[in-house]
N, C-alpha and C positions, 0 to 999 in steps of 0.2 A: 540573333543573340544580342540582345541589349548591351549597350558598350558605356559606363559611365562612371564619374570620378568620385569616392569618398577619405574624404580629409588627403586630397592631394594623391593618392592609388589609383590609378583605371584598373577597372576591375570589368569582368569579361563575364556578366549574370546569363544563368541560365533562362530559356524562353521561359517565361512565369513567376522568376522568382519574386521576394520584395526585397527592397530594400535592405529588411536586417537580414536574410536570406545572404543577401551581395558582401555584405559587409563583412559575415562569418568566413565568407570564402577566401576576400582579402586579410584575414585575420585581424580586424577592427572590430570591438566587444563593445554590444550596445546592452546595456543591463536594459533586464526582461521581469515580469513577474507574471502576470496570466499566460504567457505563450509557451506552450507545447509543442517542441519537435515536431512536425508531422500528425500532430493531431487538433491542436487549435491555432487559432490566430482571429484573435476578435479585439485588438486594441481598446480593453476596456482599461489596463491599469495608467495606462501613458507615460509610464515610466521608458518606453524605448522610444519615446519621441528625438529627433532630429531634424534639422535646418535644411530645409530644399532650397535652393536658390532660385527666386522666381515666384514660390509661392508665399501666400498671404500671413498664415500659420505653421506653428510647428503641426509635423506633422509623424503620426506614428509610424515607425518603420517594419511592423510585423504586418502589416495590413497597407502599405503603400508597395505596389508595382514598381520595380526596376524598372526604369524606363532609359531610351537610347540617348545619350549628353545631359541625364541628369546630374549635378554637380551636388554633392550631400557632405553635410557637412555635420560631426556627429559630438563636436565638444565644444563649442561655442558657451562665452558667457550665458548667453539668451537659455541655453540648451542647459544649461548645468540649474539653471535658475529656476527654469521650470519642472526640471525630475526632482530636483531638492524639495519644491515647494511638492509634490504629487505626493512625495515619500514621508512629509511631513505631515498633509491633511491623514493618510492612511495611519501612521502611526499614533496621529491626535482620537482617530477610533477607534484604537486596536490594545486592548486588557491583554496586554504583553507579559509582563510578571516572566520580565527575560529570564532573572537568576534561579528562577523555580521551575522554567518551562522545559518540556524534555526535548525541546527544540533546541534548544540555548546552542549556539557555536554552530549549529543544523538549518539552519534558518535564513532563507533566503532573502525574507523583507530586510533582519537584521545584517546580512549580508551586502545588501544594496544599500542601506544608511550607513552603513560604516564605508562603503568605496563613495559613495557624493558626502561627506565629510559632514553628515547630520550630525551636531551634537546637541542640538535642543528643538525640542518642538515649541514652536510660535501660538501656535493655534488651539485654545481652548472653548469649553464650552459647552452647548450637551453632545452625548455619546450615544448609540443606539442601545438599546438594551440585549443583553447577553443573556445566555440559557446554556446550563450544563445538559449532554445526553448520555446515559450511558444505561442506556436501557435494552443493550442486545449484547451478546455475552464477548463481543471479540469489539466492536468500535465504540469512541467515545467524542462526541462532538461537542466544541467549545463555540459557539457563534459570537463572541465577545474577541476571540480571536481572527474571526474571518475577516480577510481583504477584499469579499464579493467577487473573486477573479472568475470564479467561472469552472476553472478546472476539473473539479473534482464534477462536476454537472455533464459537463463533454464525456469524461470519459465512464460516466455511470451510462447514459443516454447512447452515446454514440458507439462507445466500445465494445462497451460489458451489453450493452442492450436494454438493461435493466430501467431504468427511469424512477429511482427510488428518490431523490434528490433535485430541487431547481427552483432558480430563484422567485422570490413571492414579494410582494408589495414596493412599495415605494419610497425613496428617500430614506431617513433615519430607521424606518421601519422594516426595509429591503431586509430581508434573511436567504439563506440558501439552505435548504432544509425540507422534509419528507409535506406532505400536503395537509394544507391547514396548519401549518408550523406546526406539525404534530411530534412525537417519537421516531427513532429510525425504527422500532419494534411494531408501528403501527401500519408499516406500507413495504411490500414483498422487494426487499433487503437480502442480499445470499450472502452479505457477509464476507465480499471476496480481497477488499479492502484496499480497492484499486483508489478510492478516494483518497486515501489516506498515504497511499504512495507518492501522489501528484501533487497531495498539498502543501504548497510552498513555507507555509508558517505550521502553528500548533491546534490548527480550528479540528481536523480529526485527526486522529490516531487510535495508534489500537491501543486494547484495555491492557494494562501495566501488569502481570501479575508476578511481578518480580518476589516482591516480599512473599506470594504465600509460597515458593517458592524455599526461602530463606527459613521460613518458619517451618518448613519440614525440613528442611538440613540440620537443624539445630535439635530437633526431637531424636531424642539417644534408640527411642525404640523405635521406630520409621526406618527400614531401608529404601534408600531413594534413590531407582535407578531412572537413568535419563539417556533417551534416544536421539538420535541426533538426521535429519533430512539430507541429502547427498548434496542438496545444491547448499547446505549453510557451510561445509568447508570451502566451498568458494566464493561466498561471501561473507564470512564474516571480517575475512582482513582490512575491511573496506571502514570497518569501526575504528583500527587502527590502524591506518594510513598507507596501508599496503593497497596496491594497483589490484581494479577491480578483477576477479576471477584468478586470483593468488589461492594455491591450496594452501590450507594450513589444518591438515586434519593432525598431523601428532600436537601440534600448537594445540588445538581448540579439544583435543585430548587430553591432553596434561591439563590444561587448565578447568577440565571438568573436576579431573578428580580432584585436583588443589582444592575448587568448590566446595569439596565434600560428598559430592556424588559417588555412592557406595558402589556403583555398576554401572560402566558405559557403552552402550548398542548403536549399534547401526541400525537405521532402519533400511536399508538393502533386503538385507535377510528376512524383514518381514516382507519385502515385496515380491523376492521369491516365493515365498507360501503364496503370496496373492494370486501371482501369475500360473500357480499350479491350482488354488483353487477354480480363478475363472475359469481355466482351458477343462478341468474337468465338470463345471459347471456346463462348458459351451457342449462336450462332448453327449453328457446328459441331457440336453435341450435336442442337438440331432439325432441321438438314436431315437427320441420320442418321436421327432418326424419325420425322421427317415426310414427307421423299421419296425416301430410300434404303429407307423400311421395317425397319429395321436395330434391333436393342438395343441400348439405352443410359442409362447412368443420369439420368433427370430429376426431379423438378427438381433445380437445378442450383445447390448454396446458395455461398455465398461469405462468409468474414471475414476483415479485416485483421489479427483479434486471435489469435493464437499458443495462446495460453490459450484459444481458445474449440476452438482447433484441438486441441490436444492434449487437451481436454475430451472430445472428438467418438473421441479417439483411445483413450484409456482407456475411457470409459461408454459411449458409441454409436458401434461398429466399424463396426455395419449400416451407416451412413450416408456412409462414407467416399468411396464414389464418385458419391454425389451432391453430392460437394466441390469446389470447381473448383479446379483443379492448378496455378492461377498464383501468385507468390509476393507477399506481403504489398509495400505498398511500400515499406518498410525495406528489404526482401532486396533488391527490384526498383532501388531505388538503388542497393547494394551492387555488382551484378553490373553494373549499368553505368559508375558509376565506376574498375570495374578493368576492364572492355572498350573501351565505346565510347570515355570520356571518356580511357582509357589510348593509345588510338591518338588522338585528334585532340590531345592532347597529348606524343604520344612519351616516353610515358614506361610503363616497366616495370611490370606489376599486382603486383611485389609489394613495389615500391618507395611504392605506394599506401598510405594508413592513414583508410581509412573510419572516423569515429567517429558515432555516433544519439548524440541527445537524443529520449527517447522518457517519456511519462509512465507507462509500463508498466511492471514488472519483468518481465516472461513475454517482452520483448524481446531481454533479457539472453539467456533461454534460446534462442529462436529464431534468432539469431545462431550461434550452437555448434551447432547441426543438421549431423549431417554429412556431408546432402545441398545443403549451401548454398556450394555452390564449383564455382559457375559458370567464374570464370577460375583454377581449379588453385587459388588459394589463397581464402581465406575471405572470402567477400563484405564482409561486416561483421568489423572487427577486434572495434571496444569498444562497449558499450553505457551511456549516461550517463543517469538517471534525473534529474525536473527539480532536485530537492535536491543532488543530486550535482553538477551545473551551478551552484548557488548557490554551493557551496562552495570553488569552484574559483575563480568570481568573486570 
């Protein structure tokens, strides 16, 4: 176990750690922007550089080994000098438009200028060129905002599997983006919106659709009921400064209807239909092979999640009818409130405006399928992710 000093602490590093690994443990905050907990560490932003004593250079602490009578030293004029200057070239590239960004106050780059006490950029001159994307129904990519950290590349590639995103050319030119700096609609994309989770600034996020939202609350003939995901009562507090995994389901109740939301569900209750569908879908699948004798695909997988589906859809075709054919309980709400719930209330399905709060983006997508019009018109209107619900609050 590595044994060595930062800013005057011995601190007792696990066999492998680095540096800012040690440092966290002594509770010493080395500001970070490309590094990922346990998923990356590629010292491209340089922002957690620190002073080794001995060596030649600063050196990065997400990518520097703890080693035994290292002496690290992590605030040094030298140190403040060079993150200031790191955080300045990035911001000298970065088509910020803080006060309109839906980052604003969210935003880690401006999080890290305001703690090294940036209050002007030095450095002008040319900029890369930027490209809006919002050519796939749930994300939307600003490359004018990207800090080329990487992030969103890892965990598309490494996590999710997928490799719909990663960095292409050179210098000024460098983008991080689908192949052939093409569309994210051009290259097999499941929309699960992991990118947009991890990325530190406002280069993706998911599509806004707040207002069309607003514009059905406001139509007198529209009744607009809105369903709500089990895990967004315990997240939403996190918009307003409650400790993460706080319930706030009569909160986030009350404040529907204040919205104006004419009717508020759970989606639970749609997932109970689901799980009675699947099991009598599975049941039908065995007696076909167990005493009709008959062919059929078993086993018999099932997921709620869209992105796992359109996953299955892209990469593993083979598998497809070992999928059960019942619909997510998002949809499965969807088609009942413009059926069932449209006749025991007389009222017309396309006078209906389904809205989901879903912690998904890949729900957005799912929604648009268009195979999901059960009653003639579209199950699901709008799709509101839980920030998007914050916001509207």
């Amino acid at each position: 176990m590595p044994k060595l000093t930062i800013d005057g602490i011995r601190v007792d590093a696990p066999e492998g750690a680095s540096v800012l690994q040690a440092a966290r443990l002594a509770g010493v905050k080395i500001p970070t922007l490309c590094y990922l907990e346990g998923v990356q560490a590629i010292g491209a932003c340089r922002v957690c550089v620190v002073d080794v004593q001995g060596a030649k250079a600063l050196m990065a602490s997400c990518v520097t080994p703890a080693t035994d009578g290292m002496v690290v030293r992590t605030n040094t004029q030298r140190v403040r000098d060079a993150r200031r200057t790191v955080v300045e070239l990035l911001l000298s590239d970065h088509d910020g438009e803080c006060q309109t960004c839906e980052r604003n106050d969210d935003c880690e780059l401006q999080a890290v200028a305001r703690e090294l006490g940036v209050r002007e950029v030095r450095y002008t001159g040319v900029k890369s060129r930027g490209m809006k994307d919002a050519s796939t129904p749930a994300l939307v990519r600003d490359t004018g905002k990207c800090i080329l950290c990487r992030r969103c590349v890892t965990v598309c590639s490494g996590m999710q599997d997928v490799g719909a995103i990663f960095p292409q050319n050179r210098g000024y030119e460098t983008v991080v983006g689908p192949a052939f700096c093409g569309n994210l609609n051009s290259v097999a994309c499941v929309q699960c919106g992991q990118c947009a989770a991890v990325c530190p600034v406002g280069a993706i996020s998911e599509k806004d659709q707040v207002d069309e939202v607003w514009k059905a609350l406001e139509e007198p003939h529209k009744f607009v009921v809105v369903q709500t995901a089990p895990a967004i009562r315990a997240a939403l507090g996190e918009c307003f400064g409650y400790p993460p995994g706080t319930l706030v389901t009569g909160k986030m109740t009350t404040a529907l209807r204040r919205l104006g939301f004419d009717a508020v569900f759970d989606t639970n209750f749609a997932a109970d239909l689901t799980i009675m569908e699947e099991g009598t879908e599975l049941l039908t699948r065995l007696k076909k092979a167990l005493v009709e004798h008959k062919e059929t695909a078993l086993p018999m997988f099932t997921s709620c999640s869209p992105g796992w589906i359109k996953y299955a859809e892209y990469f593993h075709p083979d598998i497809l009818p070992n999928i059960s054919t019942c619909k997510s309980p998002q949809q499965m709400f969807g088609a009942l409130a413009k059926t069932y719930f449209a006749k025991k209330t007389a009222r017309h399905p396309g006078g209906i405006v389904v809205v989901s709060i879903m912690p998904c983006t890949a729900k957005k997508f799912e929604a648009q399928r268009p195979e999901m019009k059960d009653s003639w018109v579209r199950d699901v209107d709008v799709v509101l992710t839980t920030r998007e619900l914050g916001r509207m609050i």
